[in-house]
N, C-alpha and C positions, 0 to 999 in steps of 0.2 A: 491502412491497418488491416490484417489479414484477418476475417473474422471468425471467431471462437467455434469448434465443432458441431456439427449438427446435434441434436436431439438424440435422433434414433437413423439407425444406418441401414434399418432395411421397414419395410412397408407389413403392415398387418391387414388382416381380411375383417376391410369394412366395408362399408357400402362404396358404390363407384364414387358417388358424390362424395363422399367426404377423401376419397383417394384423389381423386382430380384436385379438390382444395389443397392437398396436402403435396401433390406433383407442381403444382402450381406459385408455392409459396415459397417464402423463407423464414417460417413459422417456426417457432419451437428451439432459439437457438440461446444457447447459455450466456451468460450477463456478467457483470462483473465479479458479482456474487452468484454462485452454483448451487450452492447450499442452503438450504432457509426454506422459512416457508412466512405469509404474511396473517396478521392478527384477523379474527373472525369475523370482526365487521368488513372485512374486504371479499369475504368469499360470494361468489357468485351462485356457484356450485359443490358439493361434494359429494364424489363417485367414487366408486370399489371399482377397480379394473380386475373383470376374469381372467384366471392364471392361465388359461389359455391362450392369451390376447398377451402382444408386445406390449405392458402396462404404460413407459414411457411413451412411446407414440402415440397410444391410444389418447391419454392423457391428453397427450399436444394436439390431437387430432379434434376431440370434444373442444376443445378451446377456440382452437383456428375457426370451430362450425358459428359460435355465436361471436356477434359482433361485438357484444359489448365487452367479451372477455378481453385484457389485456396481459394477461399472465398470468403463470400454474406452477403449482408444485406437485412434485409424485412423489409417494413413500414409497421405496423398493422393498423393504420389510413387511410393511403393511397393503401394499397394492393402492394406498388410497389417491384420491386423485381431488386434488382445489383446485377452484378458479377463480380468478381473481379479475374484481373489475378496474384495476387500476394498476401500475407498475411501482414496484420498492422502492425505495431509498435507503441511506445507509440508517435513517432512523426508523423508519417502517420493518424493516427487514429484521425477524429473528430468524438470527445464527443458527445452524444445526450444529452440531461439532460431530455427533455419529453417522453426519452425512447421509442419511438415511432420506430426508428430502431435498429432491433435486428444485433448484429452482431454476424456473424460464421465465422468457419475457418474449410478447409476440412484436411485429416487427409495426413501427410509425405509433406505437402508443404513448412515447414517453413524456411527461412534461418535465420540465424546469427542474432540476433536483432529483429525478430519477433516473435510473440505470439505464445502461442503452447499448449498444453494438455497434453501429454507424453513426452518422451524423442525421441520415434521413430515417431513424427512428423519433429524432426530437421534433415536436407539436407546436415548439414556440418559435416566432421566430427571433431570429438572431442567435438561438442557441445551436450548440456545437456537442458533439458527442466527445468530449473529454475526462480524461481520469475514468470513462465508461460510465460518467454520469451526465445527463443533458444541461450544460451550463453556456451561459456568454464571456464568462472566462477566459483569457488567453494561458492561465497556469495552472495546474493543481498539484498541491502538494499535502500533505498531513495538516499545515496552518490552514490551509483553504478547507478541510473537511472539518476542522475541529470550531473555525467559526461560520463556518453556514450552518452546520447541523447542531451545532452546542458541544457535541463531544460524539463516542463511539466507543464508550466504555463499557457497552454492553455485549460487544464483539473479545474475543481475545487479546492477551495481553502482547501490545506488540504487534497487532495483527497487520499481513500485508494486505496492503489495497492498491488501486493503478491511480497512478498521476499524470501531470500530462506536464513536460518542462522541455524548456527551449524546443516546442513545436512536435515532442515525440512522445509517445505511450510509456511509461516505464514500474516497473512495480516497485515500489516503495514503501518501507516501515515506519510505523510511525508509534509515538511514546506521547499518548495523550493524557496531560495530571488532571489533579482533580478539578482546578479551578478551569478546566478549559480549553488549554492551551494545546496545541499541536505542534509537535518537535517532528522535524523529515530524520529519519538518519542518515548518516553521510558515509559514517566507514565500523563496520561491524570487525573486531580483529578477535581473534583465538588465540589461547598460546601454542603453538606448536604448529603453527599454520605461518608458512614462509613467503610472504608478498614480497613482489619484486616491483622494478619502476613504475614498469606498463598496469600493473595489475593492482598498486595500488591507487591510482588514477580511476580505473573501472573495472571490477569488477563483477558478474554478476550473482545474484542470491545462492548459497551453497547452502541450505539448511545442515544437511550431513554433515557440513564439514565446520559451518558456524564463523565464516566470511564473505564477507562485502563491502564492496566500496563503491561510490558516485560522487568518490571525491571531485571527478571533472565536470562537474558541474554546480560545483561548492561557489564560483565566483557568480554565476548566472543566476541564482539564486539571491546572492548577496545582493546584484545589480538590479533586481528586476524589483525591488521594494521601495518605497519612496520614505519611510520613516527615516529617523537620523541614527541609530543602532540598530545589529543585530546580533544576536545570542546564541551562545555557543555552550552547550554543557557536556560535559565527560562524566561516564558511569566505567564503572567497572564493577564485575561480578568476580566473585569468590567464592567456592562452597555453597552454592545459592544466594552467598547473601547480596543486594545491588549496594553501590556505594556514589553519591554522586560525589566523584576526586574533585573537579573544577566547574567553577560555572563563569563565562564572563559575557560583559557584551559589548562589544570595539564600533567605533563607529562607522555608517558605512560606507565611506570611501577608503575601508581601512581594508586589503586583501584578505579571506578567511587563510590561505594559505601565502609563507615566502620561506625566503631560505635564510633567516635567520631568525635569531631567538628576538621576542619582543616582550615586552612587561612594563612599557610604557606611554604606550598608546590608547591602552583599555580604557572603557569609564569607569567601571566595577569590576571587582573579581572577588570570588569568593572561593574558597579552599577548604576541603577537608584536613580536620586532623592527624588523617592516618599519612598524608601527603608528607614526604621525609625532604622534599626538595626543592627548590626556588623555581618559581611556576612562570611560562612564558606561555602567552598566545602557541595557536600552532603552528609549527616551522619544519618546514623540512630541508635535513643536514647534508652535506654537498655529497656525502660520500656515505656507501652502505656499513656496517650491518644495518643501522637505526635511519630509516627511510621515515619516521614521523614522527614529532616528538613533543610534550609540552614540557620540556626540563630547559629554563634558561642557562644552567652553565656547562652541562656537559652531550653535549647531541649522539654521545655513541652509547652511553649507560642504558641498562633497562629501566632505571628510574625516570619516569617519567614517558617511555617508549612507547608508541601507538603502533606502530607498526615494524618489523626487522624483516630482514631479510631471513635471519638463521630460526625467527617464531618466538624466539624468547621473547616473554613480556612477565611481567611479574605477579599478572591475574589472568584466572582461566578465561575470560573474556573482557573485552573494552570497547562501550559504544560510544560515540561522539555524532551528535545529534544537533542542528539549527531548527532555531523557532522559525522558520519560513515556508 
């Protein structure tokens, strides 16, 4: 895994010694989370960096000099500079959203549940630098942060974070409710936005454009859980408003995707009102426009349409999301 940009890209006039620490290192390099800064009893230190002085490197540079520091935050606004005697997690960590503090993490501090870069930043052993947090984990997904941590509702809504599934880094959305739970999303669709075979299998994050999919790894997901269900819920947005259309959950030797309609294999389902149409698991239909679909009787209508070729769906957006 290629790792995340340096700090600062050119060198500021400090002493030799803290220049050689800082030639010397891989000090100062940004973490899962960029953003944030961590609560008071973690600060080690707090300095103004002079407008004269590169404030982010200097920043990183005071850090790198004490040992005990393991990670800082700089305000680019304010100049100011924390240090931290310990490394984030997704619960330690408040969000900036005016990005205004950057966050770092120095390199081999991490323990168990905290952020990380490599593998040989984590302290414990047996753990592993996934999802950019130090775990023994082989998976991470939305359900894996929403039950180690309790939840992440104090981050945006929807916010992406990195996971780590069938052996690779991947960023991933997540829809975590009130009681808990962690939903990955799987296929984000717009209306007016035209997926074709290839792309609606994998897509990557288009915020701009407001699609995605990691449908192809919607079975590996499925596979990799040992419980005897897994659940599947559909939202669609309209006007702002969200709507959850379907909820169900099939058991798991049951494929999340095939190429025909099913509605009777499920253990439960459950349907909104607004829904005008006889509801199947997801399936996708042999032939285009309607490449995904949860309509048991008609696979080319937009009723019921997840994804089309030509964009038509009959809500400004549609996400379908697993508890896994």
């Amino acid at each position: 895994m290629a790792g995340p940009p340096h700090c600062c890209a050119v060198t500021v006039l400090l002493s030799l010694a803290l220049l050689a620490l800082l030639w010397t290192s891989e000090a100062c390099l940004e973490t899962a989370w960029n953003s944030g800064r961590m609560d008071a009893d973690q600060q080690l230190q707090v300095l103004t960096i002079a407008p004269s002085q590169d404030g982010g490197c200097t920043c990183c540079a005071h850090c790198h000099y004490r040992p005990r520091c393991a990670s800082l935050s700089f305000n680019s606004a304010t100049s100011e500079c924390e240090l931290y005697s310990s490394v984030a997690s997704y619960s330690t960590l408040q969000p900036d959203y005016a990005r205004q503090w950057s966050y770092y993490v120095m390199p081999g501090r991490s323990e168990s549940g905290q952020f990380c870069r490599q593998d040989s930043d984590c302290t414990a052993s047996g753990d592993f630098c996934r999802g950019r947090f130090c775990t023994s984990l082989d998976k991470v997904t939305c359900r894996t942060v929403a039950e180690t941590f309790g939840s992440i509702r104090h981050y945006a809504v929807e916010p992406p974070i990195f996971g780590w599934i069938d052996g690779k880094e991947i960023s991933v959305v997540c829809w975590m409710t009130l009681s808990g739970k962690g939903y990955t999303n799987i296929l984000w669709s717009v209306n007016g936005f035209s997926f074709s075979f290839s792309t609606l299998m994998n897509y990557d994050l288009q915020p701009q454009i407001g699609a995605r999919s990691i449908l192809h790894l919607a079975e590996f997901l499925r596979e990799s859980e040992t419980n005897p269900s897994y659940h599947i819920s559909v939202w669609s947005v309209t006007g702002g408003i969200w709507t959850e259309l379907l909820s169900y959950e099939a058991p798991r030797d049951e494929p999340v995707l095939q190429l025909a309609p099913r509605a009777n294999s499920w253990l439960n389902h459950r349907r909104h009102s607004i829904v005008h149409w006889n509801v199947s698991m997801l399936w996708m239909p042999y032939s285009a426009p309607t490449l995904l679909t949860i309509n048991r009787d008609d696979g080319q209508t937009t009723a019921g349409a997840m994804a089309r070729t030509d964009g038509l769906i009959e809500y400004d957006e549609l996400w379908v999301s697993m508890l896994e």
